[in-house]
C-alpha positions in Angstrom: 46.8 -17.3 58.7 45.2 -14.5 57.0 41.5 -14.2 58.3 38.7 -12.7 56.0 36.2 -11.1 58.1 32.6 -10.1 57.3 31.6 -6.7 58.0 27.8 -6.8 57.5 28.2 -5.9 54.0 30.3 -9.0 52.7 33.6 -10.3 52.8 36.5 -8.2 51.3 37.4 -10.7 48.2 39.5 -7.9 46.2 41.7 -7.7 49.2 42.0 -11.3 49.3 42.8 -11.7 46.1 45.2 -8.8 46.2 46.7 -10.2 49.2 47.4 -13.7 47.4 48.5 -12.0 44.5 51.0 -10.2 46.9 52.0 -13.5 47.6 53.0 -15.0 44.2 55.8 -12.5 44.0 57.6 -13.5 47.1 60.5 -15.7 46.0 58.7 -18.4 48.3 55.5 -18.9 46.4 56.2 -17.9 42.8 56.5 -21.9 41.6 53.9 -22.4 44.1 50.6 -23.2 42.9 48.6 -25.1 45.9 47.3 -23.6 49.0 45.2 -24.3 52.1 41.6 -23.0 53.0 40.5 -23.4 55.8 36.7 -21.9 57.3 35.2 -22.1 60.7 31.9 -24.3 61.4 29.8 -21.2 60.7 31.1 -20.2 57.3 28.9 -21.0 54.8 29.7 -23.3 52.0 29.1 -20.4 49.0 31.8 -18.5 51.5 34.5 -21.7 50.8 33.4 -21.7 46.9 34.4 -18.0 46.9 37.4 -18.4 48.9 38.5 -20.8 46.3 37.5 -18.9 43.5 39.6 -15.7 44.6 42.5 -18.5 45.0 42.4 -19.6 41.5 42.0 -15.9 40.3 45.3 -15.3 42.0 47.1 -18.1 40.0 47.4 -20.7 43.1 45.4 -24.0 41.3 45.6 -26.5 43.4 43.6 -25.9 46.4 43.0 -28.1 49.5 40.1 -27.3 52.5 41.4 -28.4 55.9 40.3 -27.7 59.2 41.9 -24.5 60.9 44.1 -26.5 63.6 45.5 -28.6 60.4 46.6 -25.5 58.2 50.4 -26.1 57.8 51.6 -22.6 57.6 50.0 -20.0 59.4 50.7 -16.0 59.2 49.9 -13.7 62.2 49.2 -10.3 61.7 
């Protein structure tokens, strides 16, 4: 699970997007093109729109919004 915090200032969307990006060259997820979101209660819808958005930029299409307990992979940093 990769968790986008927001400082006070906004969330970090380049790094997102950088960090997905990141992603499409592992041998794993280069024919990949779905992924999970997933937002707690507080996160404002916009915040899931954006989220998605930064998903698409970084080539994953096919995007599905679950609840945190339900994401099937999870990373721990």
């Amino acid at each position: 699970m990769i968790e986008i915090r927001n400082d006070g200032s906004g969330y970090d969307w380049q790094g997102l997007e950088d960090t997905l990006k990141g992603f499409k060259e592992m041998p794993a997820f280069a024919d990949r093109q779905d992924i999970e979101i997933a937002a707690e209660d507080n996160v404002a819808y916009q915040t899931v729109i954006s989220a998605m958005d930064t998903a698409i930029a970084a080539s994953f299409k096919d995007i599905g919004f679950v609840d945190p307990q339900s994401l099937s992979v999870k990373f721990k940093e």
